[in-house]
N, C-alpha and C positions, 0 to 999 in steps of 0.2 A: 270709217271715215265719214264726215258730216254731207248733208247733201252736197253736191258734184257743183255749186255753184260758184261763179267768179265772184260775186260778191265776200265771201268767206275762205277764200283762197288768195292769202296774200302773195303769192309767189309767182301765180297763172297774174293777176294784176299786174306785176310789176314785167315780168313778159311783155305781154300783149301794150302796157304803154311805152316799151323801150321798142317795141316791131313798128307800133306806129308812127314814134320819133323817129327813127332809121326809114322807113318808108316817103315821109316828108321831105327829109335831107336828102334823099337818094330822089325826087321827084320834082323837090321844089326849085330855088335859084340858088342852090349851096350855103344856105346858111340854118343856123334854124331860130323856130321863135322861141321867145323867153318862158313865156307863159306856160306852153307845154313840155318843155325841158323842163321847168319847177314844178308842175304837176307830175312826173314822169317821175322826177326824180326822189319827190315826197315820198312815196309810196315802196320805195328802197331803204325808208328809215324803219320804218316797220320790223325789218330783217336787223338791225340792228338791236332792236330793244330785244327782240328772241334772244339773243345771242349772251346776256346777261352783263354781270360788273365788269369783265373782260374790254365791251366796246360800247359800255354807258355815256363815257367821255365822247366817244364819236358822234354818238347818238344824238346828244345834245347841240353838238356843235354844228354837226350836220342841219339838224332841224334849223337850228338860228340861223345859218350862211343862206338856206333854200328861200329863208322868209322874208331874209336882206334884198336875195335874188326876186324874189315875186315883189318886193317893193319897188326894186327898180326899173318894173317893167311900164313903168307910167313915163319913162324919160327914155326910154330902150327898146326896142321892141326887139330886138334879134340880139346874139350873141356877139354877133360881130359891132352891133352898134354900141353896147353894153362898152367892152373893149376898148372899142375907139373913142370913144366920149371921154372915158378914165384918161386915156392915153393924152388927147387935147387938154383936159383939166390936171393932169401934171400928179394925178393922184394915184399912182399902180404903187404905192405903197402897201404894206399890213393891214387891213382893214376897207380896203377898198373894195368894191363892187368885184371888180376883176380879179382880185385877190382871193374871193369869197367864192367864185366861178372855180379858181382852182383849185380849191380844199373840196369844191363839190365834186367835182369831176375825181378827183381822189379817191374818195370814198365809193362812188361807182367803179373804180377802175379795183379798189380792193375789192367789192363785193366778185366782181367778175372773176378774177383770180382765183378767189375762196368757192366760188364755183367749178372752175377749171380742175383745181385739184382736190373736190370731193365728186368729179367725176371720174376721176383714172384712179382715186385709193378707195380700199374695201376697209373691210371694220366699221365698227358704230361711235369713234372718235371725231372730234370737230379737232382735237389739239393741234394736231400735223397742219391741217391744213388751212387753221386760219392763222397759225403761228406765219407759215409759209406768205398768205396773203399780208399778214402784216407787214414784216420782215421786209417783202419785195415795193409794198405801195408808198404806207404810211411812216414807220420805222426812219429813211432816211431825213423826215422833217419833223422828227421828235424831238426833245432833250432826252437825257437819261433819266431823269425821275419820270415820265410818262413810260420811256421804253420798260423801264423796273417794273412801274405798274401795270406796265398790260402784260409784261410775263409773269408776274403773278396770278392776275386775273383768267390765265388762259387754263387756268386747273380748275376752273368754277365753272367755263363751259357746259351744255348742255351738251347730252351724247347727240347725234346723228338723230335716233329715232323718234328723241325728246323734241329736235328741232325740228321733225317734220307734222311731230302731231301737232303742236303750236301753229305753224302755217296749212293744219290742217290738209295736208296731203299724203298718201303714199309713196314710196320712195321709187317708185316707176311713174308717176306722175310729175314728181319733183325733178328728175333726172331729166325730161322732155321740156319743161319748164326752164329748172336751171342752163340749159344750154339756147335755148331761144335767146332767152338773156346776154347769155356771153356771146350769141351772132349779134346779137342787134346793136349791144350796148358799144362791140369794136370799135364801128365806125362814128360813135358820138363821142367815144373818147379820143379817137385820135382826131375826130375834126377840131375839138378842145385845146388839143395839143397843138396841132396845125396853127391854131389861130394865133397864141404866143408864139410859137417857133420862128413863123414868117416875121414874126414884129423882133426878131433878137429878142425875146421875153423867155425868160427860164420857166420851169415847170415845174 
């Protein structure tokens, strides 16, 4: 494995700024800010370009929502004001700011998942388990030509140990990693959730 630094360790990155976002929210006056939610959450697209033609589509769409998100931190500064602004201007349509908040949170809440269950399964297969993440996150807001295409794409996967040298880790390192992750990232997603739940806003 390459020197032991964070800089070249996508995976310890993406850790360490979902522990600091959970650490704010858990410190600050319950909300969190934009700016570092979109820096936080960048850095989780990464994992998606590893992952090949399978979550290309994500990938892309991911990056574009985060950038719409970091635009609107000049009118926004916290999630909740993000939200309530949409909400006052009449626009929680398809394409809205808050709209784009919840395809982010999405995709964090798949990567979590795909975490979860490449912790409790052995073997050197991504199949199972990011079929599984899909399936449970993103699946129910597909059509079927996207669902067709990403269960095509899930044979192109990279195995397990292809995806670790890519993020440049070993799989004892990655394992301590990926589960920082799934602590920290919990309580950003559910506070996401939290936040349309309370307003009657679906998810």
């Amino acid at each position: 494995m390459a020197a032991n630094t964070q800089t070249n360790m996508p995976l310890r990155q993406i850790a360490v700024a979902f522990e600091e976002l959970a650490l704010a929210l858990k410190s600050g006056n319950g909300d969190i800010q934009l700016v570092p939610f979109c820096r936080a959450s960048s850095r989780v697209s990464v994992l998606f370009g590893c992952l090949g033609i399978a979550f290309k589509f994500a990938e892309k769409d991911f990056v574009d929502k985060i950038q719409s998100l970091t635009e609107a931190s000049s009118s926004s500064a916290t999630l909740q004001a993000l939200v309530e602004l949409d909400i006052k201007s009449g626009s929680m349509r398809g394409g809205s700011y808050s709209n784009n908040l919840l395809l982010v949170k999405r995709g964090l809440d798949m990567v979590k998942v795909l975490f979860e269950k490449l912790l409790v399964t052995g073997g050197n297969s991504l199949k199972d388990p990011a079929s599984v993440a899909y399936a449970r996150v993103l699946a129910p807001h597909h059509g079927w030509a996207i669902r067709k295409a990403v269960a095509a794409g899930m044979y192109t996967l990279p195995t397990k140990s292809q995806l670790l040298k890519k993020l440049n880790q070993d799989e004892a390192s990655a394992r301590v990693d990926m589960q920082r992750y799934v602590n920290a990232s919990a309580s950003i997603i559910q506070y996401v959730n939290n936040l349309f739940l309370s307003r009657n806003l679906g998810i």
